[in-house]
DRENDO-1510 file (C-alpha; in Angstrom, 1 decimal, always signed):
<recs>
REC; n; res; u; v; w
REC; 1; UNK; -16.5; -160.5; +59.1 .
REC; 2; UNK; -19.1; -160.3; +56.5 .
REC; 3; UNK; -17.1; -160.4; +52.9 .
REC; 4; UNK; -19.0; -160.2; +49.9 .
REC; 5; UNK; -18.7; -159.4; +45.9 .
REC; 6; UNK; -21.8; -157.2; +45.6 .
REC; 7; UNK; -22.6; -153.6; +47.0 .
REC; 8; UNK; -24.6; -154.4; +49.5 .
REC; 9; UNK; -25.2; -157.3; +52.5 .
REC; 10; UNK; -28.7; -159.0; +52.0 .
REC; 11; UNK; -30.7; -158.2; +55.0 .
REC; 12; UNK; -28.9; -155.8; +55.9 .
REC; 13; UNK; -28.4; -151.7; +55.9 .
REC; 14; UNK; -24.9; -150.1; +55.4 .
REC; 15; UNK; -25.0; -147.7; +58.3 .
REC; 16; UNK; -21.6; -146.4; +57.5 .
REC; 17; UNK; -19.0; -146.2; +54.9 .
REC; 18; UNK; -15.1; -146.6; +56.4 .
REC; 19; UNK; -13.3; -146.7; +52.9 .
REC; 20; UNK; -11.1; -148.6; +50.9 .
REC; 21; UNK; -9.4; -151.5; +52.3 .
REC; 22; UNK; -7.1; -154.4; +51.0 .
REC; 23; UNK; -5.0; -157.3; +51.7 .
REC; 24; UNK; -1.9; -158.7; +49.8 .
REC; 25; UNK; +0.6; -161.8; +49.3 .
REC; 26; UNK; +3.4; -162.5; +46.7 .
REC; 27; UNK; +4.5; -165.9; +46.5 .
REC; 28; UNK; +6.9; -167.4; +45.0 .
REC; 29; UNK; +6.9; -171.1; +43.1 .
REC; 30; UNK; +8.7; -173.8; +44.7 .
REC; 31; UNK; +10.8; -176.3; +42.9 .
REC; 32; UNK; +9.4; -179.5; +44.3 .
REC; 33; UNK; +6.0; -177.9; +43.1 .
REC; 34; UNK; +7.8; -176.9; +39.5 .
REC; 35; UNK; +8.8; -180.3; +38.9 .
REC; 36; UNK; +5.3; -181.4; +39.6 .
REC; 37; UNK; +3.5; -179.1; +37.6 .
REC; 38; UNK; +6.4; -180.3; +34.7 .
REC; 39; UNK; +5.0; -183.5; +35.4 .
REC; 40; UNK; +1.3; -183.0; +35.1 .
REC; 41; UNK; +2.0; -181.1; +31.7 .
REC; 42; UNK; +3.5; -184.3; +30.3 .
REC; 43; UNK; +0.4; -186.5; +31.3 .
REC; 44; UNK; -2.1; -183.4; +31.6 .
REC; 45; UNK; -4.6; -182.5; +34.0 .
REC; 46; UNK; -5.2; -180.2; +37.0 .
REC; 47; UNK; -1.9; -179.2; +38.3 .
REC; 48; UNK; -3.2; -179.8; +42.0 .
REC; 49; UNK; +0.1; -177.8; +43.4 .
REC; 50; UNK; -0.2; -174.4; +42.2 .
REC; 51; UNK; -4.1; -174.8; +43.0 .
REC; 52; UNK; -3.1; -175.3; +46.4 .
REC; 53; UNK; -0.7; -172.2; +46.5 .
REC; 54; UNK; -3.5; -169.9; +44.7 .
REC; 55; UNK; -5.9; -171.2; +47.3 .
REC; 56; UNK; -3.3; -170.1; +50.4 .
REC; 57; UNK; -2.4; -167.2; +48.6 .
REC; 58; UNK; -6.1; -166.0; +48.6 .
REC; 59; UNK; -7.0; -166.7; +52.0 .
REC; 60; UNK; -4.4; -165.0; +52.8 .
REC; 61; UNK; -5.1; -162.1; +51.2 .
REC; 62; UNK; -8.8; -162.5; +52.2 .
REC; 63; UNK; -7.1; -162.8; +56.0 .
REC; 64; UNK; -5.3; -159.4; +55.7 .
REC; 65; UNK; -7.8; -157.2; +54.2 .
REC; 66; UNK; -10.3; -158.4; +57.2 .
REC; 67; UNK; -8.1; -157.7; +59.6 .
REC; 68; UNK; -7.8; -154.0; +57.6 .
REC; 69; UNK; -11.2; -153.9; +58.2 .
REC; 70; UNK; -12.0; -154.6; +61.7 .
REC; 71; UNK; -8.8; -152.2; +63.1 .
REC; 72; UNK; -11.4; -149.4; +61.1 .
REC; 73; UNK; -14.1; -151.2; +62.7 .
REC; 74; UNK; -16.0; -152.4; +60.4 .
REC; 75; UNK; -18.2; -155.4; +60.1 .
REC; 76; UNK; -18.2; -156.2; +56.8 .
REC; 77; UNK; -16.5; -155.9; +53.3 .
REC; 78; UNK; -18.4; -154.7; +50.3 .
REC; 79; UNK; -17.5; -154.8; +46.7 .
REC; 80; UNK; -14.6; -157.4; +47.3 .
REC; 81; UNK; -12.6; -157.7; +44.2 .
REC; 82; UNK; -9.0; -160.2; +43.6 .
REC; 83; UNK; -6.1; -159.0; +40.8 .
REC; 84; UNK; -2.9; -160.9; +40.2 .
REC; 85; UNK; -0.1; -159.5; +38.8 .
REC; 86; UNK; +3.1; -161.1; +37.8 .
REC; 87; UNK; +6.2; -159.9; +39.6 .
REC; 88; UNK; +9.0; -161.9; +38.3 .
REC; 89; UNK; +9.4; -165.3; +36.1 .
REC; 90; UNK; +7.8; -167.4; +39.2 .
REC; 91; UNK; +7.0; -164.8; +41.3 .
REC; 92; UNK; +2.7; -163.3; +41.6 .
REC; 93; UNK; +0.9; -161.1; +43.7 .
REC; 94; UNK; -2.1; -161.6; +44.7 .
REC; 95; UNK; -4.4; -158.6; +45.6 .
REC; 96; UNK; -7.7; -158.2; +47.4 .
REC; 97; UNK; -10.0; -154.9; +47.9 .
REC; 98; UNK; -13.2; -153.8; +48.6 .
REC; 99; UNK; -15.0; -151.3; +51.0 .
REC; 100; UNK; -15.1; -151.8; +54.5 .
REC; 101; UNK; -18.8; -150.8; +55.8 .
REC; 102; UNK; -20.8; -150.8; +59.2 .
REC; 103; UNK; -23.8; -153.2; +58.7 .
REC; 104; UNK; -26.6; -153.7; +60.9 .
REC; 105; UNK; -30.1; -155.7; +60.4 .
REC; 106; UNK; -32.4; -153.9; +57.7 .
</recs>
């Protein structure tokens, strides 16, 4: 699955347009990461924890909204955009869209 940011695949023709299509994932913090991240804010520096989560979170996401895709048959994502929102004190969703499309070689 081709996945991109812009509105259109280099090399390639959008032959069809299948519509919107997005993944999700909320996720919670975990105390053994909270007490880390307290930690890190202490000495300072990348809190290497909730970059992890983020990073799982997105692929996730990324994972979800491809599958979306192919079931509509598409062969790639155009347009592919990520919002967060804030849930709950510790709690974050993480949301991914774009447009799934039929691409073949220009």
């Amino acid at each position: 699955m081709i996945v991109v940011t812009t509105e259109s695949v280099p090399g390639k023709k959008i032959v069809k347009t299948l519509g919107l299509v997005r993944g999700n994932t909320t996720r919670a913090r975990h105390i053994g990461r909270d007490i880390m991240a307290g930690l890190k804010n202490i000495v300072g520096g990348e809190i290497t924890e909730y970059t992890k989560l983020m990073a799982e979170s997105r692929e996730q996401a990324l994972d979800r909204m491809s599958a979306e895709a192919k079931r509509l048959g598409a062969n790639a994502v155009v347009g592919a955009r990520f919002t967060t929102s804030f849930i709950s004190a510790g709690a974050a969703e993480l949301l991914v869209f774009g447009t799934a499309v039929v691409v073949e070689d220009a």
